[in-house]
N, C-alpha and C positions, 0 to 999 in steps of 0.2 A: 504494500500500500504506500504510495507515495505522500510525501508530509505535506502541511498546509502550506502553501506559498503565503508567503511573506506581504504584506500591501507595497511594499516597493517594487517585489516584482510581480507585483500582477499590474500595478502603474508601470512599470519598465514593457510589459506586453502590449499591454491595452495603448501605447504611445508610438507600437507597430505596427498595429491588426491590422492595417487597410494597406503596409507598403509592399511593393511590387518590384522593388529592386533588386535585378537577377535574373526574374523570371521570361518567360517565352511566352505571349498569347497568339494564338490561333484565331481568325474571326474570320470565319465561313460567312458572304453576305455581310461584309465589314462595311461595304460604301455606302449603302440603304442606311434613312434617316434617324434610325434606331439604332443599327448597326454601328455608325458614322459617330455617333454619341460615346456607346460604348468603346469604342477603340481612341476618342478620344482622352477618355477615363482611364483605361488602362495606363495607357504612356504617360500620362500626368502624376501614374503615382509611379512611375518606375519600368512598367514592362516594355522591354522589344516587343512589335507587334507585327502580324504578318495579316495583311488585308485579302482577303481571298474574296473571288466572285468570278461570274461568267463573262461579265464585262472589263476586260483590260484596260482599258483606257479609265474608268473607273477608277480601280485598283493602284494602276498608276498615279494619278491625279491624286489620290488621298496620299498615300505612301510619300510622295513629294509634299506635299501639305504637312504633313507631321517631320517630314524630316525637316524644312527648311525653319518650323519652329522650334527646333533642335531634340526632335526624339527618334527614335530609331526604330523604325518601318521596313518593311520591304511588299511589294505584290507579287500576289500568285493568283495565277488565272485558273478557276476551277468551273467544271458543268459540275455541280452535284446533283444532278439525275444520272450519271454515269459512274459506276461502283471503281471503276479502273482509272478514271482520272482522278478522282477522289482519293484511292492510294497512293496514285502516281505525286500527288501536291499535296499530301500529306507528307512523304515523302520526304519531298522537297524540302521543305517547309523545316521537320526537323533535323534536316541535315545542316539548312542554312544557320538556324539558331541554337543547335546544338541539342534539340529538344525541343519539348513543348511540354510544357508546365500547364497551361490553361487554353483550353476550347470554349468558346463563346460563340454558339451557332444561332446563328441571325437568319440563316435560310427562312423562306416561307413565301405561299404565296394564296391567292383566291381567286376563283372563278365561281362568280353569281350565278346559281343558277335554280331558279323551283325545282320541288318533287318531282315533277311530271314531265319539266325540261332536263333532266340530268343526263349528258352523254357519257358513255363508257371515254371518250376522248378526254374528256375533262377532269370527270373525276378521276381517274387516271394517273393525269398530271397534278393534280392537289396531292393526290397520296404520294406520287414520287417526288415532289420539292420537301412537303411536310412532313412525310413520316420517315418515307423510304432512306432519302438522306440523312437522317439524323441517323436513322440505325448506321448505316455505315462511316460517317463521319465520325460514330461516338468509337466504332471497331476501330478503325484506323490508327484514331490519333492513342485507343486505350495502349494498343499493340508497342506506341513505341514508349507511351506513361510507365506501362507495367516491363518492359525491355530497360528503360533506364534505374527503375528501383526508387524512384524517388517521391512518389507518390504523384498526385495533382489532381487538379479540376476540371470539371465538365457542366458547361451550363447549356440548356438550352432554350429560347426564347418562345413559349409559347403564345398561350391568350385567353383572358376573359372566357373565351369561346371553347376551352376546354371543360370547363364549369358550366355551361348554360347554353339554350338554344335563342333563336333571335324569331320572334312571332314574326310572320308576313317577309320572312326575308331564303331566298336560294344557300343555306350555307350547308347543305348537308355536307357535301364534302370538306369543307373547310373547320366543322364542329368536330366533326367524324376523329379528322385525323389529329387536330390537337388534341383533343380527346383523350387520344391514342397515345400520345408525348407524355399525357402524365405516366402511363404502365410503362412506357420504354424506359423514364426517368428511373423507376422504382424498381424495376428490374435490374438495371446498369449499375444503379447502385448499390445491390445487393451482390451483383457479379464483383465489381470493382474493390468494394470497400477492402477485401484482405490483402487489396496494393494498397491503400491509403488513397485510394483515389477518389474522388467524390462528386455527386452527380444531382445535380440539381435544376429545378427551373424556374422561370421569372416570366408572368404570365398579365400583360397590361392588359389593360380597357382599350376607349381611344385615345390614341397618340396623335398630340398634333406634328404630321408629318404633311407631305402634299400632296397626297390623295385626300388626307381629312381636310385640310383648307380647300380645297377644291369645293368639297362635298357641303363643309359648313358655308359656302358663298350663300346656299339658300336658307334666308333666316328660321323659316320652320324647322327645317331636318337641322340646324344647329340646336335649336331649341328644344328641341326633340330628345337628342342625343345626350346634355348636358342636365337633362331633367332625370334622366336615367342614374346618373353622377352622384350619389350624397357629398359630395365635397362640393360640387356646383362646378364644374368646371372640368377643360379636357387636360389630359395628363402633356407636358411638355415631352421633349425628347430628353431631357437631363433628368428627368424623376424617373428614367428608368436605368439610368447612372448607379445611382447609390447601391442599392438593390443587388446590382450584378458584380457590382467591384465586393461587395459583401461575399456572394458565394465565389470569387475568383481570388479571397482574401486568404490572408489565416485568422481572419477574425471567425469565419465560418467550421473553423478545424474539427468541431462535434457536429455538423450539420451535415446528413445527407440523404439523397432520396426524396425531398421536400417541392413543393413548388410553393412558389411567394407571389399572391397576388398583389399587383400593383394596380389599383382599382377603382380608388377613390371610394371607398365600398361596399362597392354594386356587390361581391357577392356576399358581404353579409346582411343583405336586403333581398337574397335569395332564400 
């Protein structure tokens, strides 16, 4: 049994729990507006960051953005709908930074569509961005977590939407499969945990990103939207900051298997 710590050092821990100095983060979907957030987060407390996505020039453009404010980035161009590039830039990835310490997967996507209108085409492709990807993104990167010995972290970026269904609205596939993220989480994390590696996820409302400005241009459907909100209001892109630098911290070191709504919260008004 180990002895009581000390209030100096548990003040000497709790003055480290969120730093990042050292580490290697991974962000699958890192230039998306949530994404973009989180990778900013990361580097600000210390980690190398490698930006992944399908769009290079993307990936680019951020990775130069964070290095020219003096943190250390690199791009990697990834389909994650395809299980072999997804190896392949995983990879890469911990070759270049010697590792990877933390995954934060930002993937996701939706396609609107009613009951009645649901193509096998569609749902389809929701279940391979959403689901399918994670499972292999979470193999990947675990293969080289648990190859190095050193434990690490695995988040991934769900939604409101895994908890609840939306009355009058096409999401089966998009419900379905976040849905589905919390058992991969809890699973992954039961697999993982006898590496020390930990698996978590971080699941918003709405985020004002630019599909939601878009959508809030019409004053009803903002009104709408934010009446749903017990905080009265849409979550920014930085309030889903805190949250994820938590589970990609050592502040989360007993935490895993969990998802954290970020919600303003709708779901405990469910």
């Amino acid at each position: 049994m180990s002895k009581q710590q000390s209030g100096t050092e548990i003040a000497g821990e709790a003055g480290t729990m969120f730093d990042l100095d050292g580490k290697s983060a991974f962000v699958p979907g890192g230039y998306g507006d949530i994404g973009r957030a989180i990778t900013w987060g990361l580097a600000a407390r210390g980690a190398r960051v490698a930006i992944a996505g399908r769009n290079a020039e993307k990936c680019d453009a951020l990775a130069a953005e964070l290095t020219a404010a003096g943190y250390d980035a690199i791009p990697v161009q990834v389909d994650a709908s395809s299980v072999s590039a997804i190896n392949a830039a995983v990879d890469h990835v911990a070759d270049a930074m010697g590792g990877i310490d933390i995954m934060i997967n930002c993937v996701g996507t939706n396609i609107k569509q009613r009951l009645g209108e649901v193509t096998e085409e569609a749902f389809d492709e929701v279940y391979q961005t959403n689901l399918k990807s994670a499972m292999f993104l979470g193999q990947a990167v675990a293969r080289h977590q648990i190859a190095a010995g050193r434990g690490g972290r695995q988040v991934h970026m769900l939604s409101v939407s895994s908890a609840r269904g939306y009355s009058g609205q096409g999401y089966s596939a998009y419900c379905s499969t976040k849905g589905a993220l919390i058992m991969l989480v809890r699973q992954h994390a039961l697999e993982l945990a006898p590496h020390g590696i930990l698996v978590n996820g971080v699941a918003p409302t709405y985020v004002m990103t630019d599909m939601i400005r878009e959508a809030i241009a019409d004053p009803a459907l903002r009104e709408r939207m934010i009446s749903t909100i017990p905080l009265g209001r849409i979550a920014e892109t930085v309030d889903i900051v805190g949250p994820t630098l938590f589970f990609a911290s050592p502040a989360s070191e007993f935490v895993t298997g969990q998802v954290l709504y970020i919600d303003g919260g709708v779901t405990a008004n469910r």
